[in-house]
N, C-alpha and C positions, 0 to 999 in steps of 0.2 A: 655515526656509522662506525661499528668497531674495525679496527684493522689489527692481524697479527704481524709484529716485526720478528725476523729471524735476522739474525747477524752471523753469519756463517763460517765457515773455517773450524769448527770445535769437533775431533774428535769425540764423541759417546763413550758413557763409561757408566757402569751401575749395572742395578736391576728393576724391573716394575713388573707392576702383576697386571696380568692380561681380565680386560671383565667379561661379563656374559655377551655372548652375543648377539646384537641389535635385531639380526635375520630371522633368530630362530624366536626371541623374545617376544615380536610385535605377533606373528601368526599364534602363540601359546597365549597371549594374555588374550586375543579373540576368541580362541575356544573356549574360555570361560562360562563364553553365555550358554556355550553346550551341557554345566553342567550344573547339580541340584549342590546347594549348600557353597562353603565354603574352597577357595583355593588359593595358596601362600607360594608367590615362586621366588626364589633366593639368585641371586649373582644378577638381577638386571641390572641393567645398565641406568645412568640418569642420561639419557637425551632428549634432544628437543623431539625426535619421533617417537620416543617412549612418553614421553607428554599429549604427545598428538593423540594416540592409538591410546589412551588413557580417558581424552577429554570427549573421543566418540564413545569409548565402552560406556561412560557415565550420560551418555545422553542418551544410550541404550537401555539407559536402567542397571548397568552394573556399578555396586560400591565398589570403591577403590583405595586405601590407604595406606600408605609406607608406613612399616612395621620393623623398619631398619635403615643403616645407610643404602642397601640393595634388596632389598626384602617387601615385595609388596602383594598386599593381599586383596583378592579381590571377590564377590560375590555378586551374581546374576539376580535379579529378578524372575520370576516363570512369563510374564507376560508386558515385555517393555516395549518402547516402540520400535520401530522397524525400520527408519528414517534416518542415518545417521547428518550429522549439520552439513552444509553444501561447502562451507568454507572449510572445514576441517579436511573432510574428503579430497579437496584440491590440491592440499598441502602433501599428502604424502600417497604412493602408490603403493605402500601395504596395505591404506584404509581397504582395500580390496578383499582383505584377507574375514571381514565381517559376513560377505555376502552368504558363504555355505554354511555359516552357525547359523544366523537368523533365517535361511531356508528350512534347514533342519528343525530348530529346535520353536521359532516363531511359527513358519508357515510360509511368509513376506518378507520382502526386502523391494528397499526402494531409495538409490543411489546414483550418486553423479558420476560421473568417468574419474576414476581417479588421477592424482598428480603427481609430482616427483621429481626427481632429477631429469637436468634435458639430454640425456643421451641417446636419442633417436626415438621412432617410435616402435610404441612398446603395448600392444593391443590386447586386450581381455578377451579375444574370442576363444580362445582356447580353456577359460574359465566358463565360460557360457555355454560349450561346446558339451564338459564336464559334467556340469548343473541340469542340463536338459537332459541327459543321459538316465540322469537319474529320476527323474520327471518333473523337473522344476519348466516353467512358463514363463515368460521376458515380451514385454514390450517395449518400445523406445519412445520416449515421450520428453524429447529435447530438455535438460539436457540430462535426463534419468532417464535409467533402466530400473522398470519396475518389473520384480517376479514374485509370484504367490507357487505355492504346492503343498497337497496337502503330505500327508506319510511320504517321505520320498521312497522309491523302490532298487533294489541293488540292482548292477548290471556290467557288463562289460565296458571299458572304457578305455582308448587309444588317446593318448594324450602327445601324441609328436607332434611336432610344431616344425616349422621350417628351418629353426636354429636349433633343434631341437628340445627337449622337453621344459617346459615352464615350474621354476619353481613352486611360486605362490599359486599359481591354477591346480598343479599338485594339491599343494596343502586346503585349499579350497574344497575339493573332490573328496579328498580323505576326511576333512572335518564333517562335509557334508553325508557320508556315507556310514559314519561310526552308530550315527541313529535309522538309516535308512534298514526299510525290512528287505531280508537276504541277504547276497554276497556281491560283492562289489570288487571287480578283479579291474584293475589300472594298469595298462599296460606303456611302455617308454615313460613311469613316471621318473621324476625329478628322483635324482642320487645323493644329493648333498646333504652335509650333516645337519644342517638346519632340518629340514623333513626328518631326518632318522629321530631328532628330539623332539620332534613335536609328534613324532608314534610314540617313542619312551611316555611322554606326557600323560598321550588320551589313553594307552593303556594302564597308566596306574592310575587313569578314574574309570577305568571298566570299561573301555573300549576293545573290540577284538580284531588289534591290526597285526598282518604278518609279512616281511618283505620288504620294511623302510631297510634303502640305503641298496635295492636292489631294483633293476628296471621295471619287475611284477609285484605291485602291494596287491595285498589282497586284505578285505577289510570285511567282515561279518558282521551286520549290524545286531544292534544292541538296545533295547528299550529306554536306557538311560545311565547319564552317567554323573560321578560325583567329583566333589572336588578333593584334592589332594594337594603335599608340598612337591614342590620341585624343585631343582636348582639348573638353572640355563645354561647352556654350554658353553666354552670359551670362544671369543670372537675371532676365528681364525683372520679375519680381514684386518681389524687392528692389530692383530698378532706381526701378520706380517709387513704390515706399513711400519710397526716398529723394527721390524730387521728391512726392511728396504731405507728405512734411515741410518741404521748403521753399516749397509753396504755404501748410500753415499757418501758421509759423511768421514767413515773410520772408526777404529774403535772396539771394544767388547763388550756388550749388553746381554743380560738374562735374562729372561721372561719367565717370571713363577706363573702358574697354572694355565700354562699356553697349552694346545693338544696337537703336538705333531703329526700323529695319526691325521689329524684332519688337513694335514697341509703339506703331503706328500710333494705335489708336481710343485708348487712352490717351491720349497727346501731344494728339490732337483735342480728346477734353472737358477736358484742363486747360490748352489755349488756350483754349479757352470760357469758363474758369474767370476767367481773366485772367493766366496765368503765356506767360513767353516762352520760347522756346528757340534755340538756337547749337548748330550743326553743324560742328565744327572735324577734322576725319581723326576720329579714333577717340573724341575729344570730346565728350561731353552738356553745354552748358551751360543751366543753367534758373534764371530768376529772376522772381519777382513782382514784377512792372509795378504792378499797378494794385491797389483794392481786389477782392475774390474776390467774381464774379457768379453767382448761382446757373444752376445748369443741370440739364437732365433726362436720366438714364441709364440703361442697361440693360447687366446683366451679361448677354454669350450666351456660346455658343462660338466661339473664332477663327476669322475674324479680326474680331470685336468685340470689347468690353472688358469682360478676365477676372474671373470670380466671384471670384479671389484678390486682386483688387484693389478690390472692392465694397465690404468694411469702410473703406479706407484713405480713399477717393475720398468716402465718408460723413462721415468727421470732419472733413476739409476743408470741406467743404457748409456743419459745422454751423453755419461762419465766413461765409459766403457772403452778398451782400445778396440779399433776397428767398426765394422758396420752390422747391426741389427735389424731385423727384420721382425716387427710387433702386427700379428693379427690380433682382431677380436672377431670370432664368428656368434658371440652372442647379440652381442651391439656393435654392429659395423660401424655407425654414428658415434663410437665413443672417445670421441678422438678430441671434446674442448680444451684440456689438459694443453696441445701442442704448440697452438701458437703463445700461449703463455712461458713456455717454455722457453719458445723461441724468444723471446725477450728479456729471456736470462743467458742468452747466448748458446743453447742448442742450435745442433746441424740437422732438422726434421725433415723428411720430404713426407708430402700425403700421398697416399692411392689409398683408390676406394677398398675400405675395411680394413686397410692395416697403414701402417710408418715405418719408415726405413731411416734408421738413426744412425748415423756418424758421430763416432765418440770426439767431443773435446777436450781439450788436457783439464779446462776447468769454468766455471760457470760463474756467472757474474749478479751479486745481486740488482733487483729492478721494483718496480709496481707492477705487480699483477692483482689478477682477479678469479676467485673461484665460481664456475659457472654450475658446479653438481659436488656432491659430497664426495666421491672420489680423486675427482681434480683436486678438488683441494688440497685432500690429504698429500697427493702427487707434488702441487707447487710449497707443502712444509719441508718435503723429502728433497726436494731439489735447492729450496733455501737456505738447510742446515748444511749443504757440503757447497755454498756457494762463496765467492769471494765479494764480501762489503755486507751491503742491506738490503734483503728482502721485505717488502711492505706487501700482503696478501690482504684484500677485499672479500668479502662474502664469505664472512666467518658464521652467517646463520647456518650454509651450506656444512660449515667441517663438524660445526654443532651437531649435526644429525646424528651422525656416527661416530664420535670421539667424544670423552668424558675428558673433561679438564686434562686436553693436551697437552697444553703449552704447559701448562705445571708439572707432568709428569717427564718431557721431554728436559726441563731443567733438572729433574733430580737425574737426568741421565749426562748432566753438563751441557746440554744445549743452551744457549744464550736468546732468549724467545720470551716475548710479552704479548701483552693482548694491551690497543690503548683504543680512544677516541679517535677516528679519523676524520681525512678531509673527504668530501662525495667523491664517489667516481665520476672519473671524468667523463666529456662528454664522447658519444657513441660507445664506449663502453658496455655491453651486456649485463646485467648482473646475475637474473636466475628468472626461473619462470619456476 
């Protein structure tokens, strides 16, 4: 079992370039099966869910081959099967994101619930709610949902949700609608930039979408579409794990092709925090100024600041003078991060959907365990500003979302290996 050691105390120092991001990546390589001929998208990411969402397209009938270090091309079948693997599906909850291409462009779809990180429950009706809108049929038939439709039909579509609007059921509706005949008007859809590049996408294979990145898409179907190049957009979530590690830790790090634009309320609360930033052409520079002020936050939907960044912006806190106040109204549940924390020497209390942090002057390294890809990234960012040794478990978890971390974190002077470990111990959690 691999484990990453952080040795902590190293102020940051350098630059790295930020890659494509994972969110927008996994839903854009699913559209693929929506379209004739070939499609090359540029800046992905190599992770282990870019692997996953790779190894169903291919048992979809779509080819698939890296055509560079980040460069991968891929082409559909017109008629492949409709099934993706059950084990696959388990493994990550964007597999999700296949169901409205193969309604669309199949007919059928026939899939298990999908899986993920455990940060509470996280329910597909709001995808299904989408899908039948537009006349797609679902049965439940343990532990699949099977749907057939034929032409889907455009139509009006409320997509609020109780925490409000769903990303991926977004991108779901809008894949599914690019072929459906008529207009397709989404109303509280998803805002985030993810969605806004995956309209960028289907529009440059001839799709006619209008509204990404505002609460109204409207989406005009289209008889078919082709493939084209693209290039992914930056990962605004690894962007900012990388400056939530040099708010802990110290230091001045740069980020070349980071997109500030996309990371407004972020940049806000960690000026609040006390860190500064430099705007140079394509340049992020960030450095902590001062000692880290505590501040009060709320994970929402964009354009506030992202649940995926909630664990991150926590461990920072736990450094922070005075006392914080952390909601998340996305995932009230997303709170595994804490107690690990707490065994690095944070001052946590829970209440339901948020944490209330008491800054301490400093954090001690320990054994923890990463129980979701967010955590994780959370207990490196809390390692690298700790005093001794950090030993993190469940590096398949930080694998998801992070491309050779620990290599990149040392060219920024972090002191961070990845080795052989010993099993977690026992009653330990490790991931579902």
């Amino acid at each position: 079992m691999e484990q990453i050691i952080v040795q902590g105390g190293r102020p940051l120092g350098g630059s790295v370039r930020v890659n494509g991001a994972k969110n927008a990546a996994l839903p854009i390589m699913a559209a693929s099966i929506l379209t004739e001929g070939p499609t090359v998208l540029h800046r992905v990411p190599r992770l282990t869910d870019v692997e996953t969402i790779s190894e169903i397209l291919r048992a979809l009938g779509v080819a698939l081959e890296w055509i560079g270090p980040d460069s991968l091309r891929l082409e559909p079948t017109a008629n492949g099967p409709v099934e993706p693997p059950l084990h696959l599906v388990r493994e990550m909850r964007a597999s999700v994101c296949v169901l409205g291409p193969l309604l669309a462009m199949r007919g059928a779809a026939s899939m298990a619930m999908p899986g993920g990180c455990v940060i509470g429950r996280r329910p597909i009706d709001l995808h299904l709610k989408g899908l039948r809108a537009l006349g797609a049929r679902f049965e439940a038939e343990d532990p699949y949902i099977r749907a057939e439709a034929g032409r889907l039909r455009g139509a009006p579509i409320d997509m609020a949700g109780p925490r409000g609007s769903t990303v991926l059921g977004t991108a779901n509706v809008i894949m599914a609608a690019t072929l459906a005949e008529g207009r397709t008007v989404i109303d509280h859809a998803a805002r985030e930039p993810e969605i806004q590049d995956l309209a960028r996408f289907l529009n440059a294979c001839g799709a006619r979408i209008r509204g990404a990145g505002t609460p109204r898409i409207v989406v005009d179907g289209v008889r078919g579409l082709h493939g084209t190049d693209h290039s992914i957009i930056a990962d605004r979530i690894e962007a900012g794990t990388f400056l939530a590690a040099v708010g802990a830790a110290g230091g001045e790090i740069t980020l070349a092709e980071a997109c500030p634009e996309h990371m407004r309320a972020v940049l806000g609360v960690m000026r609040r925090m006390g860190l500064e930033f430099r705007l140079d052409g394509g340049e992020l520079t960030a450095r902590r100024a001062a000692p880290l002020r505590a501040v009060d936050l709320v994970a929402t939907p964009h354009p506030g600041v992202p649940t995926d960044m909630q664990p991150q912006l926590t461990a920072v806190l736990c450094l922070a003078g005075g006392e914080s106040t952390v909601c998340d109204t996305v995932y009230p549940g997303r709170f595994t991060h804490v107690a690990e924390l707490e065994r690095m020497g944070a001052c946590i209390s829970r209440r339901p959907g948020k944490a209330i942090v008491r800054g301490v002057d400093s954090l001690r390294g320990a054994s923890v365990a990463a129980a979701d890809l967010r955590a994780g990234a959370a207990l490196v960012v809390a390692g690298l500003a700790s005093q001794g040794t950090t030993t993190i478990s469940g590096t398949e978890q930080i694998d998801r979302g992070h491309e050779d971390l620990e290599e990149r974190l040392r060219e920024l002077g972090a002191d961070i290996s990845r080795v052989d470990g010993e099993p977690l111990r026992a009653g330990r959690r490790k991931s579902a």
